[in-house]
C-alpha positions as CSV (number, residue, x, y, z in Angstrom):
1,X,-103.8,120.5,-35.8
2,X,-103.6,116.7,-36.9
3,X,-105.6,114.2,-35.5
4,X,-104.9,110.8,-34.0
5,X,-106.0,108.4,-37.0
6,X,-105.8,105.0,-38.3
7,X,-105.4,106.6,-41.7
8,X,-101.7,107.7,-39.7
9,X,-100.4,104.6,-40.1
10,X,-97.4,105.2,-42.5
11,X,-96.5,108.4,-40.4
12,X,-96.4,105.9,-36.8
13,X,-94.5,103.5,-38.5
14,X,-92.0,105.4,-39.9
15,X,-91.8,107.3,-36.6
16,X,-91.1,104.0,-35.1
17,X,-88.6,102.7,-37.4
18,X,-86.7,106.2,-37.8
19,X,-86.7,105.8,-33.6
20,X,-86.4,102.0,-32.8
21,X,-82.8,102.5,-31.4
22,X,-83.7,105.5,-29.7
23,X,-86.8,103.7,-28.0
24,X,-84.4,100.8,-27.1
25,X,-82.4,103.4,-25.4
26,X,-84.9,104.7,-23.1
27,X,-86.3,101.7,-22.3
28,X,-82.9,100.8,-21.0
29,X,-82.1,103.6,-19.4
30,X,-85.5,103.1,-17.4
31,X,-84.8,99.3,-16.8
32,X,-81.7,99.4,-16.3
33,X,-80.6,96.8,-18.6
34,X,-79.8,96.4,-22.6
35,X,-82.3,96.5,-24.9
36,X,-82.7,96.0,-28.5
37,X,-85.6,96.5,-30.5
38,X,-87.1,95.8,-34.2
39,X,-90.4,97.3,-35.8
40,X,-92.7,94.9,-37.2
41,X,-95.3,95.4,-39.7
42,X,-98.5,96.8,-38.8
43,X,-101.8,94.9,-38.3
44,X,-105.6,96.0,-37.9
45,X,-106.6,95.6,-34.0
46,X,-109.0,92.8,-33.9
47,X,-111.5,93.2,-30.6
48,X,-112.6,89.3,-31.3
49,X,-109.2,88.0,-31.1
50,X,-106.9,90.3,-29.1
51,X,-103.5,89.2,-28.5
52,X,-103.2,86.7,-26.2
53,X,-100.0,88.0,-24.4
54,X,-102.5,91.1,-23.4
55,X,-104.5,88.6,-21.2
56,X,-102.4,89.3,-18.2
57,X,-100.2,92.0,-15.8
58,X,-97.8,95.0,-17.6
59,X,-96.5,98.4,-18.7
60,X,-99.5,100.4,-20.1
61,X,-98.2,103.6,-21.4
62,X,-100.3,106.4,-22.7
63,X,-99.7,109.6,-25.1
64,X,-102.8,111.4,-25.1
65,X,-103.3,113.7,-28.8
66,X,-106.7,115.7,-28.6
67,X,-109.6,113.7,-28.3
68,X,-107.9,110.0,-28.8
69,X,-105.3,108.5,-27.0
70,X,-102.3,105.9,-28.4
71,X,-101.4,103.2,-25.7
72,X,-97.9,101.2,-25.6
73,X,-98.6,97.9,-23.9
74,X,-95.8,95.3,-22.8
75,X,-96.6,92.2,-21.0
76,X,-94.7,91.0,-18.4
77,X,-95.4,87.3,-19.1
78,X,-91.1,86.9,-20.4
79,X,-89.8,88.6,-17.8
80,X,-88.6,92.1,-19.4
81,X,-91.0,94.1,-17.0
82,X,-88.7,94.6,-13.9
83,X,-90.6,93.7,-10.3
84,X,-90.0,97.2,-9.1
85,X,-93.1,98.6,-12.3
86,X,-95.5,97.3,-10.0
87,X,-95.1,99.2,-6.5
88,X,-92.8,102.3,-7.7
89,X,-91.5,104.3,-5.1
90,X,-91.3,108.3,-5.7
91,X,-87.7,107.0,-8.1
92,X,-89.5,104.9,-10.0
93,X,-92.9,106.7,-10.7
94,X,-90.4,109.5,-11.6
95,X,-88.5,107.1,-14.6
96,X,-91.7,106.0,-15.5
97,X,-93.0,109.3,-16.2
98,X,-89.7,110.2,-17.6
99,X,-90.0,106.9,-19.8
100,X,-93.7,108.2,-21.1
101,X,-92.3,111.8,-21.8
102,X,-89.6,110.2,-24.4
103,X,-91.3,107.5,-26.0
104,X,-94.1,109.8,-27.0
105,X,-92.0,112.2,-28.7
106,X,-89.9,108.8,-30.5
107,X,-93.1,107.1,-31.2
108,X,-95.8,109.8,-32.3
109,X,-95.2,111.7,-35.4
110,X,-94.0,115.0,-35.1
111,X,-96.8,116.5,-36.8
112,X,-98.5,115.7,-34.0
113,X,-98.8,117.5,-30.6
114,X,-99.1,115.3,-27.7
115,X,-101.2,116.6,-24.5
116,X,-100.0,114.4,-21.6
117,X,-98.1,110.7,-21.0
118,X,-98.6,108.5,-18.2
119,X,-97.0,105.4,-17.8
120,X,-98.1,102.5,-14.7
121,X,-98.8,98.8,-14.2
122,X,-101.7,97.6,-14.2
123,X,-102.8,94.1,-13.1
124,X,-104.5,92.9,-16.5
125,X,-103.8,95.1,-19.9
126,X,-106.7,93.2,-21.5
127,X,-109.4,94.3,-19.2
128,X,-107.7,98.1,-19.2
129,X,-108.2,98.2,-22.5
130,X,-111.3,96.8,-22.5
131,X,-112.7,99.9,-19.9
132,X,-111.4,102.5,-22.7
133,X,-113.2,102.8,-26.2
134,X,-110.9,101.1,-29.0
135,X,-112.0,102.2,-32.5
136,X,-113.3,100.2,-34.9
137,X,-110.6,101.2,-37.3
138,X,-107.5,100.8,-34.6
139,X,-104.0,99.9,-36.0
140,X,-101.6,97.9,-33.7
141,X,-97.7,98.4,-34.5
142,X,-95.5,95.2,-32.9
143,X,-92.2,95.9,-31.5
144,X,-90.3,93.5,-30.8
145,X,-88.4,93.7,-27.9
146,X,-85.0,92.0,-26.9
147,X,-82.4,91.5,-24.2
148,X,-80.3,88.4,-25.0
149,X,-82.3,85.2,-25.8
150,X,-85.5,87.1,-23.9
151,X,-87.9,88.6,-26.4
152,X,-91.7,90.2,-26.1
153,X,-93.7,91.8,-27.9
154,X,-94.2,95.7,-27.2
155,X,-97.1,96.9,-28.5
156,X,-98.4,100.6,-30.3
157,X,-102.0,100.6,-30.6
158,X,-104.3,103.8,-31.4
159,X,-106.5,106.0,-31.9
160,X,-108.2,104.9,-28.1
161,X,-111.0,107.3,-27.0
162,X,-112.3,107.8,-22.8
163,X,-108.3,107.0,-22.7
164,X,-108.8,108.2,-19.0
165,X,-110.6,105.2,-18.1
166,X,-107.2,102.6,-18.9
167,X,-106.1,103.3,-15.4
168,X,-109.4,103.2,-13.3
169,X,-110.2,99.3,-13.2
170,X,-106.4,99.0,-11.7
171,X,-106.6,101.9,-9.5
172,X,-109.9,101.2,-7.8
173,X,-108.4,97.7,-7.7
174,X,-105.1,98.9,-6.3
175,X,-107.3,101.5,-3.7
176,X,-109.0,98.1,-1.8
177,X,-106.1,96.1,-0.9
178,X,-103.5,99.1,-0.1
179,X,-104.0,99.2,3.6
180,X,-100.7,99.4,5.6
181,X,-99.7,96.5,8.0
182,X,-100.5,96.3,11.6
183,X,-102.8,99.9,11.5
184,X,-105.8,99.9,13.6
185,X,-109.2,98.7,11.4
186,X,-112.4,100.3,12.0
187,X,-113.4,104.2,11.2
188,X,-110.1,105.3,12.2
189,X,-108.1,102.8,9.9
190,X,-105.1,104.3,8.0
191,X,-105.2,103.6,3.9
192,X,-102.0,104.0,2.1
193,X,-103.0,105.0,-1.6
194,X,-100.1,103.8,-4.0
195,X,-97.9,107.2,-5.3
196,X,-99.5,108.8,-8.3
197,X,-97.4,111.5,-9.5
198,X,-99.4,114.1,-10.9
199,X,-102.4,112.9,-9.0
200,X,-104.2,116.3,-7.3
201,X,-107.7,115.3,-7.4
202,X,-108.0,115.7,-4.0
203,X,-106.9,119.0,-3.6
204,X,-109.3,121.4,-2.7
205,X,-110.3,123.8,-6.0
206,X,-108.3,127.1,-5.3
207,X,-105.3,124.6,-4.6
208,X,-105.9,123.2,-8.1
209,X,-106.2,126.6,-9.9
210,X,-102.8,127.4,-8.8
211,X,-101.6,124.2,-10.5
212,X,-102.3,126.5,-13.5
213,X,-99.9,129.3,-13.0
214,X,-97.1,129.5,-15.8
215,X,-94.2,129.7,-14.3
216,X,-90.6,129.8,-16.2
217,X,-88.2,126.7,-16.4
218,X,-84.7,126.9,-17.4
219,X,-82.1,124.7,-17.0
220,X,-78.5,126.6,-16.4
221,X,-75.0,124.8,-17.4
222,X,-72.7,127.2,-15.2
223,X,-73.1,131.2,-14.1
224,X,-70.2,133.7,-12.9
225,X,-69.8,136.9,-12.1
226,X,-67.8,139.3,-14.5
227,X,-67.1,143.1,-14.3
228,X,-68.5,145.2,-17.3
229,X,-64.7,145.6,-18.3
230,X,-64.0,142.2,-18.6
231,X,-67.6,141.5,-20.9
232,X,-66.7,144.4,-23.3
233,X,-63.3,142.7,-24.1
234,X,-65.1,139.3,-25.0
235,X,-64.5,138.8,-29.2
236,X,-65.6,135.5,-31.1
237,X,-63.0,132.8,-30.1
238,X,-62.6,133.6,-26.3
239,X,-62.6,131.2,-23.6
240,X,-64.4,132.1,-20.6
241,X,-63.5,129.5,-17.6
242,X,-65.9,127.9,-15.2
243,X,-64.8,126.7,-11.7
244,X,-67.4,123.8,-12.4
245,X,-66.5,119.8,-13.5
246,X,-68.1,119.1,-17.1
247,X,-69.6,116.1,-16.1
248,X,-71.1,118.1,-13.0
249,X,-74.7,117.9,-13.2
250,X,-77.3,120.5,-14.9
251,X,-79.3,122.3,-12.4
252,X,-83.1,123.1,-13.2
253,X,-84.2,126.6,-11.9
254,X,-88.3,126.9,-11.3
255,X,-88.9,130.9,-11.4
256,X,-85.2,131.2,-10.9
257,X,-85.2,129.0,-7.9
258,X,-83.2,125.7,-8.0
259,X,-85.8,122.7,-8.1
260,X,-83.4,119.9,-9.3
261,X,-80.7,118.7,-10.6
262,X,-79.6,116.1,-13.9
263,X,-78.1,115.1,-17.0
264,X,-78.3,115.7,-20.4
265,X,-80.2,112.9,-22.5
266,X,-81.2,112.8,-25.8
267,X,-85.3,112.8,-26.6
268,X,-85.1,112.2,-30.3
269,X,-83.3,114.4,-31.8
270,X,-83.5,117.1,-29.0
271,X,-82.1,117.7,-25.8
272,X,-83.4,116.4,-22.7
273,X,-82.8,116.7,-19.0
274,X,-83.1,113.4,-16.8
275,X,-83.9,114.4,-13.1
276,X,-81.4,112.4,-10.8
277,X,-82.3,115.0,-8.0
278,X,-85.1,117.0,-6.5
279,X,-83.8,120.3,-4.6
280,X,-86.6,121.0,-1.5
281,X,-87.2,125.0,-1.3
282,X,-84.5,126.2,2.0
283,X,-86.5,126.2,5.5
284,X,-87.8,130.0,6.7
285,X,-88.1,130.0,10.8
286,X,-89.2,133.3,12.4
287,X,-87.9,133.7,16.0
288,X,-90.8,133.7,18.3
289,X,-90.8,136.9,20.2
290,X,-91.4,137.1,24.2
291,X,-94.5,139.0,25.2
292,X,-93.4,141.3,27.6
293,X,-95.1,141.0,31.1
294,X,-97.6,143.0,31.6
């Protein structure tokens, strides 16, 4: 399998450029505004001089291939980072993810198998960077990011290495002043922790071995029932009709169980389904039966 190198550099960039509108596309999608976006050329990460737009509060995005790590980092300092980045609610931690998920298959070359993406705010991308390992040999790709007159720089930077540490300054950070309003202080004080999706570190460990059952995923257009007669008479060219809208949503089945629904999106050059809503599993009672009296 390929590593995550500086000596990819022609591979990212062309990934970039082949992708640029595509990338503009989810970002918009995610933001809910218009985007437009242009690849610039690519530059050797200086540690001595970073940029100086870094030096401050954004989008850190992370695409994690093997050992190393590739980070997308966009400042907020001009305004394209919407308010809402920096307190998600379960909505918006679930575009960001969704936002991670596509840009790493526009950004990383295909050759390349990418292990997980995450995508948060954190408070300075400077000193998140500075808790990872940034090799010596690091490449940064500049996007250049537009909505109208508004522009800022998005940018690609790899191979990272201890990737998982990008998040902990923030976190820890995050973890002190997240107390709720008005609770009682003292030992039985109540902490709010902000929403981590995909956070079980606190589960107990046979709760986080189950996490590793495979279970299968489909997502299903439209189903009927048919009688044998009617399947045997179906020849290339036949219409079967469906008592369903076409712009009805797609409904994702978890071990054949309905999980959520969405639309279709396109990741690349693949198909993609974006979540607009989570089904919860029907309620089981059991009728409590009278003891008879003894």
């Amino acid at each position: 399998m390929s590593q995550l190198t500086a000596e990819l550099v022609t591979d990212v960039v062309a990934a970039c450029q082949a992708s640029g509108e595509a990338v503009a596309v989810a970002l918009s999608r995610a933001f809910d505004t218009a985007f437009s976006l242009v690849v610039c050329e690519a530059v050797r990460w200086t540690s001595g001089a970073p940029p100086n737009d870094l030096d401050g509060g954004g989008l850190l995005v992370e695409f994690v291939v093997g050992d190393a790590s590739a980070v997308v980092l966009l400042p907020s300092v001009n305004g394209l980072v919407p308010d809402w980045v920096q307190l998600p609610d379960a909505d918006g931690s679930e575009k960001l993810s969704t936002l991670a998920h596509e840009l790493s298959k526009l950004l990383i070359p295909k050759s390349l198998a990418v292990d997980t993406s995450r995508a948060a705010w954190v408070s300075n991308l400077l000193s998140s960077l500075e808790a990872s390992t940034i090799a010596s040999d690091a490449t940064l790709v500049p996007l250049l990011l537009s909505r109208g007159e508004q522009q800022a720089r998005m940018l690609l930077l790899w191979p990272v290495t201890e990737g998982d540490r990008l998040f902990e300054f923030d976190n820890d950070e995050t973890a002190d002043e997240a107390t709720m309003h008005d609770q009682p202080t003292g030992d039985h004080a109540v902490r709010h922790l902000p929403y981590r999706p995909g956070d079980f570190s606190e589960l107990p460990p046979y709760a986080r071995h189950l996490l590793k059952v495979s279970v299968p995923v489909s997502v299903q257009l439209v189903g009927k029932k048919q009688t044998v007669r009617e399947i045997t008479r179906l020849v290339p060219g036949a219409i079967i009709n469906f008592d369903k809208s076409c712009d009805a949503p797609l409904e994702l089945l978890v071990n054949n169980r309905l999980a959520a629904r969405g639309e279709t999106v396109k990741v690349g050059e693949r198909f993609g389904l974006l979540i607009s809503e989570m089904v919860l599993p029907p309620e089981s009672f059991a009728a409590v039966k009278k003891r008879p009296a003894s």
